[in-house]
N, C-alpha and C positions, 0 to 999 in steps of 0.2 A: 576620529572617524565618527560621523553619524550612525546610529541604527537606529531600528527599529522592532519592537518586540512582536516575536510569530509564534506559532505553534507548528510545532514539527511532527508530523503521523505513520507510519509507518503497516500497510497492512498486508499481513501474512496471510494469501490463499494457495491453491494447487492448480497447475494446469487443468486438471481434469474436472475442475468444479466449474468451471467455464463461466467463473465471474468479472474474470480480467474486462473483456468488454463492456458489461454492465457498469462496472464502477468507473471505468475510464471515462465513460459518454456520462455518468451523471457528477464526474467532477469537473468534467470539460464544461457543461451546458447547461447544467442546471445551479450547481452551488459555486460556478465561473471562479474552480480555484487556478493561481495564476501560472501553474505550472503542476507537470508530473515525472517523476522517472518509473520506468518498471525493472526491476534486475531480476534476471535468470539465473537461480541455482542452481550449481553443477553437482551438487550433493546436498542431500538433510537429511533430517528423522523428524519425527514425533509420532501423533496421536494414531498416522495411517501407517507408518512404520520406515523403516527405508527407502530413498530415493535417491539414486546416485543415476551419472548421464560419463558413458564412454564416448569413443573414439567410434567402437562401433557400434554400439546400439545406442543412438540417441533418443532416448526417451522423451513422452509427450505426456509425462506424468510428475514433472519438477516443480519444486516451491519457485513459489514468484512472490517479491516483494515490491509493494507499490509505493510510495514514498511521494509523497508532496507537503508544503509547507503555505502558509497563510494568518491570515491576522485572526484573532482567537475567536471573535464571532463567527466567520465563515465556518473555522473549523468547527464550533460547537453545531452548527447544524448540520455539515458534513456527519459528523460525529454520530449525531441521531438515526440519521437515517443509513449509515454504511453498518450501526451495532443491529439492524434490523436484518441484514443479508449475510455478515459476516459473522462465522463462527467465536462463538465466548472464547477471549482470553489471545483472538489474534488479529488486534488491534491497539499496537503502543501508539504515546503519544507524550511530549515532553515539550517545557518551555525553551525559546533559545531567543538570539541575537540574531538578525540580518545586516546586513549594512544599507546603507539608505543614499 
């Protein structure tokens, strides 16, 4: 099998910081990366404390993880400009394989 080597990112915000759209429109449009998933936490913690989501009270205050993948230059300037919006420390990012 072919691949090809990407960078793979991963960034951790909260519903309630209402960044999810800011970063989506500027990985869509401006650093044209070629793909995004967003997944919806049904439970976390950290630094704001608890966050869990019922059956019956759905909360509109859960971690959201945004995850998209691309070739290492895109990312590095992704990179730059998402450490300026996004909080120290929730922003992973690791090499990987795609296939080609």
């Amino acid at each position: 099998m072919k691949t090809i080597d990407v960078v793979i990112v991963r960034v951790y915000v909260m519903e309630s910081s209402h960044l999810l759209g800011t970063v989506v429109k500027y990985l869509k449009t401006e650093a044209n990366i070629r793909g995004i998933s967003v997944f919806r936490a049904i439970s976390g913690f950290g630094e704001t404390g608890n966050h869990t989501a019922s059956f019956v009270d759905l909360s509109l205050d859960l971690p959201l993880a945004i995850e998209f993948f691309d070739s290492n230059e895109k990312i590095a300037s992704a990179l730059e400009y998402l450490s300026q919006i996004i909080k120290h420390e929730h922003i992973v990012f690791w090499d990987a394989k795609a296939n080609d």
